[in-house]
Structures are given as structure tokens and as C-alpha cells.
C-alpha positions as CSV (number, residue, x, y, z in Angstrom):
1,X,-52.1,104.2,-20.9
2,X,-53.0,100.8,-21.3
3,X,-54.1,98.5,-18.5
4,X,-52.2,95.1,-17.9
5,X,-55.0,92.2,-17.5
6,X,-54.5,88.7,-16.5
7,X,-56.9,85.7,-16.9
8,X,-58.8,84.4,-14.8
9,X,-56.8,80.5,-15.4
10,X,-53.7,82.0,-14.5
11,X,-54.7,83.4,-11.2
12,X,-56.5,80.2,-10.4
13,X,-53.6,78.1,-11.7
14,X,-50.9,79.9,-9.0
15,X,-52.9,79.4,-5.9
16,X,-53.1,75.7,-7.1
17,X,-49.4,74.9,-7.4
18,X,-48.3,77.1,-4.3
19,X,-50.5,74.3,-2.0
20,X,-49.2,71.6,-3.5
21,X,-45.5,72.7,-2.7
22,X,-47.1,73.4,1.1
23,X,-48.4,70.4,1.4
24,X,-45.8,67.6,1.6
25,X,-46.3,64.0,3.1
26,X,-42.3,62.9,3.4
27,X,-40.1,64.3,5.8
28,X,-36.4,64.6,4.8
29,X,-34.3,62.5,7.4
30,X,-30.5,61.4,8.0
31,X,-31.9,58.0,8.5
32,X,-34.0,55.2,7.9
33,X,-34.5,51.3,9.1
34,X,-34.8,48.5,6.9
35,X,-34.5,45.0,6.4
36,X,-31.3,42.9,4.8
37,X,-32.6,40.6,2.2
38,X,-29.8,38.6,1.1
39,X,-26.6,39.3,-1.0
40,X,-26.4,38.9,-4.4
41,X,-24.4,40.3,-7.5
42,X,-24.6,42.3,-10.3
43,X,-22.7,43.7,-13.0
44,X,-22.1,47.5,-13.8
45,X,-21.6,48.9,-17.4
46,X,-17.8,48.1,-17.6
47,X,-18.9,44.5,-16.6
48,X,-17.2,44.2,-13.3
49,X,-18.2,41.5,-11.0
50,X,-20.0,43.5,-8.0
51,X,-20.8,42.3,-4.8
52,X,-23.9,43.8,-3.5
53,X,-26.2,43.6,-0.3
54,X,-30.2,43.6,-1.1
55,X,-32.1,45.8,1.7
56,X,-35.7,45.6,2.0
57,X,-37.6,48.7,2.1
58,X,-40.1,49.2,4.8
59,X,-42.3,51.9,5.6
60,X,-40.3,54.4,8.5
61,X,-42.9,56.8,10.0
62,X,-42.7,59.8,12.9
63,X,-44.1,58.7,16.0
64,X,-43.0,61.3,18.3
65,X,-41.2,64.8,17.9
66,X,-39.3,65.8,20.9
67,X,-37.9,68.6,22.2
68,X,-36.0,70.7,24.5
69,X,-39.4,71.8,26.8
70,X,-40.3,68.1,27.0
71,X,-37.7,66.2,26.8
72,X,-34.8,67.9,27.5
73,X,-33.1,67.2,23.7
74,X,-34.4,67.3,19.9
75,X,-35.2,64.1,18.2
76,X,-37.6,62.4,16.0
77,X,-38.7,58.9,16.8
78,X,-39.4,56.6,14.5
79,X,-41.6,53.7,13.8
80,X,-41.2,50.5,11.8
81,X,-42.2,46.5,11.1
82,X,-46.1,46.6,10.2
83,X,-47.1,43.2,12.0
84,X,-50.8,41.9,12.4
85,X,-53.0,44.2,14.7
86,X,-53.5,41.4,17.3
87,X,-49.6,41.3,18.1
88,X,-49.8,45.0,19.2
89,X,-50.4,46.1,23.0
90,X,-52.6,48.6,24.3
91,X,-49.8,51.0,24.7
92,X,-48.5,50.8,21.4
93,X,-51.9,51.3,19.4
94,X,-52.6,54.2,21.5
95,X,-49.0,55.9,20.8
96,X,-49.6,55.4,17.2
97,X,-53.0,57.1,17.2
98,X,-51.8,59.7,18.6
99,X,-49.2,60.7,15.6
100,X,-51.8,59.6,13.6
101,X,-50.5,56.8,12.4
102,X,-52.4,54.0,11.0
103,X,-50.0,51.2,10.0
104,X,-49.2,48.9,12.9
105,X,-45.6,49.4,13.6
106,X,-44.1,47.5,16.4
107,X,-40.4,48.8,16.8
108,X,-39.1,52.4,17.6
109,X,-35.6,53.9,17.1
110,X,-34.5,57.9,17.4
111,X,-33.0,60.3,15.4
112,X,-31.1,63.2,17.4
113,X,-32.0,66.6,15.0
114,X,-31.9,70.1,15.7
115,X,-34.9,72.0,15.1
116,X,-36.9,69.2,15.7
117,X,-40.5,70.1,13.7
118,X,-43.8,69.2,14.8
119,X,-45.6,69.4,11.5
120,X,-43.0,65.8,11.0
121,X,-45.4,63.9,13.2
122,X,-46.8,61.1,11.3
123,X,-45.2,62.0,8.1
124,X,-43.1,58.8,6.5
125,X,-39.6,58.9,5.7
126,X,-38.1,60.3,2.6
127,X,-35.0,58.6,0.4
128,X,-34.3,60.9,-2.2
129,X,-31.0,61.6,0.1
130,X,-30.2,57.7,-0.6
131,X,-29.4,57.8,-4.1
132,X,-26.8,55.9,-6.3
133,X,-23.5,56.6,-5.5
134,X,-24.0,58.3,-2.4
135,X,-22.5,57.0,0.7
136,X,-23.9,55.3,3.8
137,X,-23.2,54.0,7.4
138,X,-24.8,50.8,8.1
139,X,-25.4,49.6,11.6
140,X,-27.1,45.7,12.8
141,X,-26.4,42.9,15.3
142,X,-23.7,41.1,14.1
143,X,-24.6,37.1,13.7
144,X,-24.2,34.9,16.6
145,X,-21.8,32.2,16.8
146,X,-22.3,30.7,20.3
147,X,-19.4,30.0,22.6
148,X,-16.6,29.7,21.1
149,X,-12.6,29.2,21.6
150,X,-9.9,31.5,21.6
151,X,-8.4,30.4,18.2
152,X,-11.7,31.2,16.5
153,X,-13.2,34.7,18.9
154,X,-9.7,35.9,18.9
155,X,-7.8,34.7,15.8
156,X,-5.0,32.4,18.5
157,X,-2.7,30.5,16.4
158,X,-2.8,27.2,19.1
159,X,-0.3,24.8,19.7
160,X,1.0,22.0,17.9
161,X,-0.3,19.7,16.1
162,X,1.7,16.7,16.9
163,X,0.5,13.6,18.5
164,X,2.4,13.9,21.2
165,X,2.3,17.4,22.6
166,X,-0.7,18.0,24.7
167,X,-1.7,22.1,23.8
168,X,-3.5,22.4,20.8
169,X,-6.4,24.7,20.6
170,X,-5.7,26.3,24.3
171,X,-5.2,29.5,25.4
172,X,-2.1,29.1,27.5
173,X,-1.0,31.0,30.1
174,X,-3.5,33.2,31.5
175,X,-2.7,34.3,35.0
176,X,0.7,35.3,37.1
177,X,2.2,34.5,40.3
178,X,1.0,35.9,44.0
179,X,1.0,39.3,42.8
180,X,-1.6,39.9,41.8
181,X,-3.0,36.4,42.3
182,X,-5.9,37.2,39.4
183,X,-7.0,37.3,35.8
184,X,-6.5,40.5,34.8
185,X,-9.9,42.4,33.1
186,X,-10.1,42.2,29.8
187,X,-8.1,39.0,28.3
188,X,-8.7,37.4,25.5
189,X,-10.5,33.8,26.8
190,X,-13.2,31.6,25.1
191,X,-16.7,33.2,25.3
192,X,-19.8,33.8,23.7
193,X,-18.9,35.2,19.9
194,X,-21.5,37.8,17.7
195,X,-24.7,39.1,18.6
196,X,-23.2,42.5,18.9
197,X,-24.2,45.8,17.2
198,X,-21.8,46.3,14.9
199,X,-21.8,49.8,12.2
200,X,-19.7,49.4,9.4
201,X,-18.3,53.2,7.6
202,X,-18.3,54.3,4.3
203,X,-20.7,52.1,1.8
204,X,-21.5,52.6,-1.5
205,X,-25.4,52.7,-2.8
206,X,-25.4,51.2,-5.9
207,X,-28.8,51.4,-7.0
208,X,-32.2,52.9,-4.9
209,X,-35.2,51.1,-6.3
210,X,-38.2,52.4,-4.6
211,X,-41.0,51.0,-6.7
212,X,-39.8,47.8,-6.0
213,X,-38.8,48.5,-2.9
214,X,-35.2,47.5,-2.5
215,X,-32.1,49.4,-2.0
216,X,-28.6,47.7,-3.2
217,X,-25.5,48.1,-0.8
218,X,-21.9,47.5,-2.4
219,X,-20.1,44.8,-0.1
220,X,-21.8,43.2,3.4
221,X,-23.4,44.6,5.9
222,X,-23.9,43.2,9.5
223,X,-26.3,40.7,10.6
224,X,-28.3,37.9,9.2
225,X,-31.0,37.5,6.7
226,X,-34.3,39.3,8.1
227,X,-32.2,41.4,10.2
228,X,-32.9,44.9,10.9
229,X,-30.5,47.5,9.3
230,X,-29.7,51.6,10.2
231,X,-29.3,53.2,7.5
232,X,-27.8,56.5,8.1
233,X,-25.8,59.2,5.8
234,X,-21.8,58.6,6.2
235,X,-20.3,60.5,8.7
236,X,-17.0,60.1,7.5
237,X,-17.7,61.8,3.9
């Protein structure tokens, strides 16, 4: 009989790659924040005119893993927009500490997830679920318009134009007779327009750049430039 022998580089060798699948600083997520950029366009290999939104990448981090003992539910929280140390409080610093986190992130949003890890805490955000051609739902507060009137908030088509006639850009009629004497909830009247969150379904990623840190979105997204995005897997798909 012969005995089988292995060398010594293999064995040292397997140990070696099993720790580096272990160890793993990015934590898988349904979504991320970032920043919109701009629009621009580009053209894809046919040579089609395409319409794409430019989101800024920013670092996401866990700040807090909650659960069911705890908290009552399972969630990840996380943290974004690095800003100058001197613009965060007390409170903030000390959170961030604790998850071990040493960028100085200023805003927090949750994730709901089930099974909720605590090894997550302070890991950053992955992407590689946000590749080309997958689909996204994108969610920011709509831009703000002011107060405006009903033929611009609610699409009215107004009165005549004429010299003489005295209802142009109105609203008409609004109310009834004694009964019931009142407005009734929920008419369409002039009023302050935007500034609302707003999630539009079902966008295209056209291209995930990481080393340059940008993400392109087919078609608009909500919000104005510098805004703050959610980007989150479709639902719908």
C-alpha cells in the first residue's frame, strides 16, 4: 500500500483562502442612499439617444442592527453624508462609535429585513445587486414650486381669455348652498405645490460605475440637484 502525501503549501494555502471568504467587509442590502447629480445623455451601441439620470455614490454604512428583543421588529439602519467633524453633535459621534464607525455621517434611514445580523454593524453597503440592466425604485422630495394656482397644481383649464369676461385663471365654483354650508375636504384649490416624497417604479440602471463613483438611471428621478435619492430593488419585477 502506498501512502497518499500532501505538501506542506497546499495545506497552508487552504486555511488561507477559507479566511478570506469569512471575512467580508460589505453587507448585501435591498438598498442604498445617494445623491442625484444632474441628467445627462448618452448613447448605447445601436446609437439611440438615451436619457439618463447621474447618481452620486456615497458611502452607506450600518449604524444599528435591530431586532425583535429590542426593538420589537428587524431592521438595519443606515448611515450617510460624511460632513466636517465640527457639524456633528455629541449624540451622533457617540452612536457612530459605537458601530464602529469612523466616517462622520450625519443622516440615518432604515431598512426593514428579516434575520437582521449583528456581524452587519459597521459594515458598508454592497452594489453588486445594482448592476446594468437591473431594475430599481427610486424615491426623493419632489422639487418645490411655492404656492401656486389651480391651473398649474391641478392641471384646470381656466376661463376665457377674452377681454371682457372676468374668469380667467380661477377656480370657480367651490362650495354649495345651506346644506352643507362648507368646503368639502379634499378639493382641488390653489396651495403650496412639490416638496413631497415622491417614489417613482420600475427604472432601468444603465451603467454602475463604482470606481468613479456614479451610477446612471434611464429617465428622471425626483428631486433636485444635490438631493438625496433611495435607491431600492423594484418591487414590481
Amino acid at each position: 500500500m502506498t501512502e497518499e502525501t500532501t505538501s506542506p503549501e497546499v495545506e497552508a494555502e487552504a486555511p488561507a483562502e477559507e479566511e478570506k471568504k469569512e471575512v467580508s467587509t460589505a453587507v448585501d442590502l435591498p438598498v442604498f442612499y445617494g445623491v442625484k447629480a444632474g441628467m445627462t445623455r448618452i448613447f448605447d451601441d445601436a446609437g439611440n439617444h438615451v436619457p439618463v439620470t447621474v447618481v452620486k455614490l456615497i458611502p452607506n454604512r450600518v449604524a444599528q442592527v435591530k431586532t425583535k428583543e429590542t426593538d420589537g421588529y428587524e431592521a438595519y439602519q443606515l448611515a450617510y453624508n460624511v460632513k466636517r467633524e465640527k457639524l456633528l453633535n455629541n449624540p451622533t459621534k457617540g452612536h457612530l462609535k459605537k458601530a464602529g464607525i469612523t466616517d462622520h455621517l450625519t443622516r440615518f434611514g432604515e431598512v426593514k429585513a428579516e434575520g437582521a445580523s449583528a456581524d452587519a454593524l459597521g459594515k458598508e453597503v454592497s452594489l453588486e445587486s445594482f448592476s446594468k440592466d437591473s431594475f430599481i425604485d427610486v424615491t426623493g422630495i419632489s422639487k418645490g414650486k411655492g404656492f401656486q394656482g389651480v391651473m398649474k397644481r391641478w392641471n384646470f383649464q381656466g376661463g376665457p381669455a377674452a377681454h371682457g369676461s372676468k374668469f380667467h385663471r380661477a377656480p370657480g365654483s367651490i362650495g354649495m348652498c345651506a346644506s352643507p354650508g362648507r368646503v368639502i375636504k379634499g378639493k382641488k384649490l390653489p396651495g403650496h405645490m412639490g416638496a413631497k416624497q415622491k417614489t417613482v417604479q420600475n427604472l432601468q440602471v444603465v451603467e454602475l460605475n463604482k470606481e468613479q463613483g456614479y451610477l446612471l438611471v434611464k429617465g428622471s428621478v425626483p428631486g433636485s440637484k444635490s438631493g438625496f435619492l433611495r435607491i431600492s430593488k423594484a418591487v414590481k419585477k
